[in-house]
C-alpha positions in Angstrom: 191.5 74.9 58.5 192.4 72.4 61.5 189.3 70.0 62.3 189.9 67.7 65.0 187.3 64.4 65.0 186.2 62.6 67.5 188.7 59.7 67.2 191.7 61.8 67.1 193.9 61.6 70.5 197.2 63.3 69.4 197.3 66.5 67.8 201.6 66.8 66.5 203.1 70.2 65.9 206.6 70.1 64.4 207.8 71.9 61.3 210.1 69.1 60.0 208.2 66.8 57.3 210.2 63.9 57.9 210.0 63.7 61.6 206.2 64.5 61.3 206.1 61.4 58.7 207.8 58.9 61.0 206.0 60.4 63.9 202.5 59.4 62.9 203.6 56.0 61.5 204.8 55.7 64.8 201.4 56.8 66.4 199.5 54.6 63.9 201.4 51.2 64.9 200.3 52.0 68.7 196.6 52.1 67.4 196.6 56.4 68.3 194.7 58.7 66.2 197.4 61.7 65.2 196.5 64.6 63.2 199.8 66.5 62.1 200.4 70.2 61.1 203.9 71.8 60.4 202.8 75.2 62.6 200.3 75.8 65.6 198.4 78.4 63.4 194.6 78.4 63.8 195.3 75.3 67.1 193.7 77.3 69.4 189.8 77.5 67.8 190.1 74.5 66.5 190.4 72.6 69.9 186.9 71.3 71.4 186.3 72.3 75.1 186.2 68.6 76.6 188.9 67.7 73.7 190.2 63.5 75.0 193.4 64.3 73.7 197.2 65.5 74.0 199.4 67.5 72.2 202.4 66.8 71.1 204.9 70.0 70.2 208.3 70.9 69.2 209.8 74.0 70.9 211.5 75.2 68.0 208.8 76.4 65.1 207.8 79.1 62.9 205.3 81.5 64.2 204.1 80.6 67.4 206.7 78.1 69.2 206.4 75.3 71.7 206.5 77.6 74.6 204.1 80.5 73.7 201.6 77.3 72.7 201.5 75.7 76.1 200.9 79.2 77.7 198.3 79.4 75.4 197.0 76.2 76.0 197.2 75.9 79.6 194.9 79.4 79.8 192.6 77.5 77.5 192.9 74.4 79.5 195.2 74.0 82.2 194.7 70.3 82.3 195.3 69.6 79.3 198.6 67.3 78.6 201.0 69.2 76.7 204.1 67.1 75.5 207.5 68.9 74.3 209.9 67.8 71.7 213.4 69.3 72.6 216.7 69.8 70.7 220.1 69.5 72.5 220.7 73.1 73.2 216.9 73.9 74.7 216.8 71.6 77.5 216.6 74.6 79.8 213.5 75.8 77.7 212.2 72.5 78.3 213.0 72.2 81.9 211.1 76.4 82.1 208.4 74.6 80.5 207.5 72.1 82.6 207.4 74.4 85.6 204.9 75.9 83.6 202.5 72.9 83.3 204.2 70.9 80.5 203.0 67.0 81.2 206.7 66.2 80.0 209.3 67.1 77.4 211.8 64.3 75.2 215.2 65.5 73.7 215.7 64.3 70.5 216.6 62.0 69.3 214.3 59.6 71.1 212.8 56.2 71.3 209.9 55.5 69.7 208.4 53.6 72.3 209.8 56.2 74.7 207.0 58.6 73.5 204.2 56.7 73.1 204.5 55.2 76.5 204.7 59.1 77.2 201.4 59.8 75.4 199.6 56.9 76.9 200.2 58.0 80.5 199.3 61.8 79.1 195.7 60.3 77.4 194.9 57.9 81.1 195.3 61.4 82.5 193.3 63.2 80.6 190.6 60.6 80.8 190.6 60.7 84.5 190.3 65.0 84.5 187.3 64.2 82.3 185.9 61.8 84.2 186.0 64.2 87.4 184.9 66.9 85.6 181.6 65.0 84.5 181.4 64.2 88.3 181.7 67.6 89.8 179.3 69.1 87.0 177.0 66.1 87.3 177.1 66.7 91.3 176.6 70.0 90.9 173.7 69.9 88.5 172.4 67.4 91.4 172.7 70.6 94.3 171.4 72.9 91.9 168.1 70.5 91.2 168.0 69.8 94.9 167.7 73.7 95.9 165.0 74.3 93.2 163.2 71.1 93.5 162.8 70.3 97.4 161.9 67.0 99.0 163.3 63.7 100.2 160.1 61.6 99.5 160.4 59.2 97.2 158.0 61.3 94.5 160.3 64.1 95.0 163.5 62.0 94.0 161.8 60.5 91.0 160.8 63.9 89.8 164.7 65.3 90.3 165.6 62.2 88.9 163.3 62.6 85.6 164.4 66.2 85.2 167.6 65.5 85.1 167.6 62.6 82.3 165.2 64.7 80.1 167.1 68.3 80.9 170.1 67.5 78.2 168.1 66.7 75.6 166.4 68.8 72.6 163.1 67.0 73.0 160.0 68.9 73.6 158.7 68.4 76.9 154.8 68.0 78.4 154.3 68.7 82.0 151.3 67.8 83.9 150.2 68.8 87.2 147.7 70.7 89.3 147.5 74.2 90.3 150.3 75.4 92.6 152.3 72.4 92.0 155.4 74.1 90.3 155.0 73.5 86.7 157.4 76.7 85.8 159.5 75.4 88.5 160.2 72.6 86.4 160.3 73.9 83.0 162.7 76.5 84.6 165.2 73.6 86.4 164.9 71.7 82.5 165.9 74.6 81.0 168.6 75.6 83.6 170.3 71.8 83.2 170.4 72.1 79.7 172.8 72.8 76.2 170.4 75.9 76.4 171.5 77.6 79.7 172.7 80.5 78.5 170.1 81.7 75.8 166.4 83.1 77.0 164.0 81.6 79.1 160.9 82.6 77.9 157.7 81.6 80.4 153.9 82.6 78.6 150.6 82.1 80.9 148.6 81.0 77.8 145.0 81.5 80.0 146.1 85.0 81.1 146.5 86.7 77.7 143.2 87.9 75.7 142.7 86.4 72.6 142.4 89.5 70.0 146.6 89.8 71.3 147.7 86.3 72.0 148.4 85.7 68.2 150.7 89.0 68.5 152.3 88.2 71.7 153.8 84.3 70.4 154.2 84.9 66.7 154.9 88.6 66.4 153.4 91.4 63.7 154.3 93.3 61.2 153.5 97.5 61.6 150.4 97.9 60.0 148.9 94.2 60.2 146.4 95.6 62.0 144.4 98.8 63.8 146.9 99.9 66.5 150.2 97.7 64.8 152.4 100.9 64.4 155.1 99.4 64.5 156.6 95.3 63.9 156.6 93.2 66.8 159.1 90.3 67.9 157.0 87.4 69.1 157.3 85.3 72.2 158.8 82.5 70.3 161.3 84.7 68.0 162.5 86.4 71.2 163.3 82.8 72.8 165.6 81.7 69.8 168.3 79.2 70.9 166.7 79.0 74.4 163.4 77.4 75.4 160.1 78.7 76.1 157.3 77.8 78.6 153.5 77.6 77.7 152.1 77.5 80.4 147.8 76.5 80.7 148.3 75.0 77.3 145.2 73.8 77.2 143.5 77.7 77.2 144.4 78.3 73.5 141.8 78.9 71.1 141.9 76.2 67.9 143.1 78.6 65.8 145.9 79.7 67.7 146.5 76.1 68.1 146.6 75.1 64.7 149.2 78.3 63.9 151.3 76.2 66.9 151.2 72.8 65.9 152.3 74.1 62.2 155.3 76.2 64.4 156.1 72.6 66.0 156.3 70.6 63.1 158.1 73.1 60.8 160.4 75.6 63.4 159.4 78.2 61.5 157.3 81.1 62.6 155.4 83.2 60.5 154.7 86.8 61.7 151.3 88.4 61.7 150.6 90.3 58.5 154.0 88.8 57.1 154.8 85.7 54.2 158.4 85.8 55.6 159.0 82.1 57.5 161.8 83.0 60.1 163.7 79.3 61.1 163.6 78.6 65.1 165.9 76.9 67.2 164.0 76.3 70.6 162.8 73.8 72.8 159.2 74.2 73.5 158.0 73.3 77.2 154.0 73.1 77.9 152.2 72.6 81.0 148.6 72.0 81.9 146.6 71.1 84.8 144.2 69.3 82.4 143.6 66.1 80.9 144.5 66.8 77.2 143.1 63.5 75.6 140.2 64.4 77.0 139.9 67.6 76.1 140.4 66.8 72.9 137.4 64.0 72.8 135.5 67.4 74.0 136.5 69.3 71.0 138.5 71.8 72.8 142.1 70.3 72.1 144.1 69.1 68.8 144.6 65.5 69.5 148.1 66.1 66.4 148.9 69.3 69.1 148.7 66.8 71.9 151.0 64.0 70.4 153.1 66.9 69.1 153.6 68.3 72.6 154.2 65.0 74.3 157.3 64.0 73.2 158.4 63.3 76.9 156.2 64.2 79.8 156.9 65.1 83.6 154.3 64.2 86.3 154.4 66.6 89.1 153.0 65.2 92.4 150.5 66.9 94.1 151.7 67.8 97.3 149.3 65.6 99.3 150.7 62.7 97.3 154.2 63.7 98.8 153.1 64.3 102.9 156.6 63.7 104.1 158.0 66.7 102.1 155.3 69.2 103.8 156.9 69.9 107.1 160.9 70.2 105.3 158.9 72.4 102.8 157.3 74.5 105.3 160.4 75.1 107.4 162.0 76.0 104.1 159.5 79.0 102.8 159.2 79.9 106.6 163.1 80.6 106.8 163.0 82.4 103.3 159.6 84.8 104.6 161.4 85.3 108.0 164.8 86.4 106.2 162.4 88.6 103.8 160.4 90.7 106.6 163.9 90.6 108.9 161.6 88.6 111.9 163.0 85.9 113.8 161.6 82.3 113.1 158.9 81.1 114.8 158.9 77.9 117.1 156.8 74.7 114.7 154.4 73.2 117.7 153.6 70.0 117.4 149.6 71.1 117.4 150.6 72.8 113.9 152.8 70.5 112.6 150.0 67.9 113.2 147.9 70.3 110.9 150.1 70.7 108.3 150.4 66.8 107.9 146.7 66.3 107.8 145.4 69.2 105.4 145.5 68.0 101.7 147.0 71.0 100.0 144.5 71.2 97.1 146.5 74.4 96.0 149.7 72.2 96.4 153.4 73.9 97.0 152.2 77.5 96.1 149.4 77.0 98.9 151.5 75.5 101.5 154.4 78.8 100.9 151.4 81.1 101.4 150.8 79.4 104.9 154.6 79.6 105.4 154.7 83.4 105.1 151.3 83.8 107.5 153.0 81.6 109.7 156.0 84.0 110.1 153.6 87.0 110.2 152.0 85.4 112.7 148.9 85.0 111.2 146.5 82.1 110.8 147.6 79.3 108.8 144.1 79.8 107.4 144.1 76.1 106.5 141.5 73.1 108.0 141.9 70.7 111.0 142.8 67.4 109.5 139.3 66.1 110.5 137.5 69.5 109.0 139.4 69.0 105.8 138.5 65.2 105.7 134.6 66.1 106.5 134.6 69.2 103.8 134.5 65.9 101.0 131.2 64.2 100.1 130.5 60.7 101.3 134.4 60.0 102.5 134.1 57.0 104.6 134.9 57.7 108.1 137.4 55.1 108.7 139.4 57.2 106.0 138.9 60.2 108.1 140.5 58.2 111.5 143.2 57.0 109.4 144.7 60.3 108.0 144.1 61.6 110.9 146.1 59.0 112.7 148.9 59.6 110.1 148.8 63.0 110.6 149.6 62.5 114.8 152.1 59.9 113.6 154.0 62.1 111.6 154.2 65.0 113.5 155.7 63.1 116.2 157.9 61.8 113.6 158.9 65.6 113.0 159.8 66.4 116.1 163.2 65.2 115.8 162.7 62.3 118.5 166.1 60.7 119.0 165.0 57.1 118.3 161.6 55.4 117.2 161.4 53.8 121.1 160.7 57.6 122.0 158.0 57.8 119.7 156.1 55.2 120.2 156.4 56.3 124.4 155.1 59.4 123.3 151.9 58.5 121.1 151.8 55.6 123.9 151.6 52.8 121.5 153.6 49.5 121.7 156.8 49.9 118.8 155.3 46.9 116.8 152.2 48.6 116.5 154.1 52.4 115.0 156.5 49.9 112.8 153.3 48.4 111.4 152.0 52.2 111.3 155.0 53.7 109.6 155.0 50.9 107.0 151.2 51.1 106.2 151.3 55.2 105.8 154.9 55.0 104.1 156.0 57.9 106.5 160.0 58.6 106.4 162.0 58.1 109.5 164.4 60.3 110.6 166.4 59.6 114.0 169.3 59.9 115.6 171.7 57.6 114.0 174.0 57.3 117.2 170.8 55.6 119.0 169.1 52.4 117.8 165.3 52.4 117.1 
């Protein structure tokens, strides 16, 4: 059976030995990998999808010929660089074949350095297509993360920016962050960038199942295993084989269960309940929890070997008041998708609410501020505090920390407004422009303006 490795940059298909012989001596002298075959049986499995070859065929063989390969190859591949070896009398056929994506044909008999400088154009060709290709998917992964992970602040880009490096890979993955923050969000978007695309997503809220079934739900039963078991079970984990699946509230399991899942980590085998069969997994596990694990295990409520087990590589989500200059673009956002969903026209942001939305802290993060979106469009309440309400609902915070978010909160709104330059913006908040620039800088707000005016 045809295995091509890694190294391999010429795959030659001609039925006559001695030309095949003096071929490859001829490809080994250039410093080419070539792999030889007298037919193109069994060619078309063998070839890797992102193959950094060329082939290299004679029209006339047994079987499948030169022609019938490079339609068969170009449906596989159209870009893929498809050489032809001619005799005298089939010049048309080679002239037919390179209207019909052939990279170039030789009539024997040829130079030798004719055809590799032939190949060597091919395999610069084929590195370039490649190369683009990793651009466009890499771009593309880039839209896709940008559409489910929204934000220009600099938290938000390091957060796109750690999903991405971490998506690819088979490790297990930790993610911490509050409530309403978009935990699933991000297991979802790691999952979704990854080998593992195509198999099951598989999302469990750990804190929402009882405890007499979560055993059944994760690792599955056998009928009979217990009162009510008529019948055998697939598990959580079973059912997400060759995908990835999501635990979310981690931290909710009871120690048993915890134990049965650290042995499922270290093993990737999952043991049924009221079974001794061990079933081999191949998942990625995600976890999520709003809690500080270390700690909870000091308590005694967490495995300290689950913990290290679980964090492999772990993803910080931002709480939302960490990442003020996403809240208005997120706002407008889940206000455009709750206008399209009740078919209402979108409401007009004032500057009075914008101004609001700045200053309140979000303590139920994304999920909270998408709520307020959708009462927005109803034209309900926002059903959220005044910046200084909010500030004056904590305990003994200082009330120069009170005037100071507030202050950012004006700031920004005025930021939002779309003002053509920041001259505009300091006339309207009345201020000198060294005094905003010194404003801007100290509250890290992002500037947006008119790029055909100065500042």
């Amino acid at each position: 059976m045809l295995k091509l490795d890694d190294e391999t940059r010429v795959l030659l298909l001609d039925d006559d030995e001695h030309l095949r012989t003096a071929l490859c001596q001829t490809f080994e002298l250039a410093g080419i990998r070539v792999q030889a075959r007298g037919s193109a049986e069994g060619l078309l499995t063998a070839l890797p999808p992102q193959w950094q070859g060329v082939v290299v065929s004679d029209i006339r063989m047994p079987g499948m010929d030169g022609l019938q390969l490079l339609d068969e190859l170009t449906r596989l591949d159209e870009e893929l660089p498809v050489l032809l070896i001619t005799g005298h009398g089939d010049v048309p056929l080679a002239v037919q074949a390179m209207r019909a994506g052939a990279y170039d044909f030789l009539q024997k008999p040829f130079a030798s350095d004719l055809l590799v400088d032939s190949v060597r154009r091919a395999l610069e060709v084929r590195r370039l297509v490649l190369e683009n290709r990793q651009l466009r998917m890499a771009l593309a992964e880039q839209q896709q993360l940008g559409e489910r992970l929204l934000g220009q602040s600099a938290a938000a880009q390091r957060l796109r920016q750690q999903v991405q490096a971490l998506a690819p890979l088979q490790a297990d993955v930790l993610i911490l962050g509050e409530t309403g923050s978009g935990k699933e969000v991000v297991a979802r978007a790691l999952h979704e960038l990854s080998p593992r695309r195509n198999a099951p997503f598989v999302a469990i809220n750990a804190g929402a199942l009882a405890e007499s079934v979560i055993e059944s739900e994760l690792f599955g039963h056998e009928a009979g295993a217990f009162t009510g078991a008529q019948k055998k079970r697939i598990g959580k984990f079973e059912y997400a084989q060759g995908g990835t699946i999501f635990l979310d509230e981690i931290e909710s399991m009871t120690l048993e269960v915890q134990v049965k899942l650290l042995r499922l980590l270290q093993e990737r085998v999952v043991e049924r309940v009221g079974s001794n069969q061990l079933i081999p997994l191949d998942i990625r596990v995600i976890a999520a929890t709003k809690e500080d694990l270390l700690l909870a295990a000091d308590e005694g409520r967490f495995r300290a070997d689950l913990y290290y087990r679980l964090n492999v590589a772990q993803v910080q989500i931002p709480p939302l008041r960490d990442r003020r200059d996403d809240v208005l673009s997120l706002f407008v956002h889940f206000l455009g998708q709750a206008c399209q969903k009740y078919q209402i026209a979108e409401p007009g942001l004032p500057a009075a609410k914008r101004a609001l939305l700045l200053g309140h802290d979000w303590p139920g993060n994304v999920r909270e501020l998408q709520n307020a979106a959708e009462r927005f469009a109803l034209g309900l309440d926002l059903a959220i505090a005044t910046p200084l309400q909010d500030l004056a609902a904590k305990e003994g915070l200082p009330l120069p920390q009170q005037v100071e978010a507030f202050e950012r909160a004006l700031i920004a709104a005025e930021l939002a407004r779309g003002h053509s330059s920041l001259r505009l913006v300091a006339e309207a908040l009345q201020i000198p422009r060294k005094t905003l620039h010194d404003k801007i800088r100290k509250y890290e707000l992002h500037v947006q303006t008119d790029g055909g005016n100065p500042p």
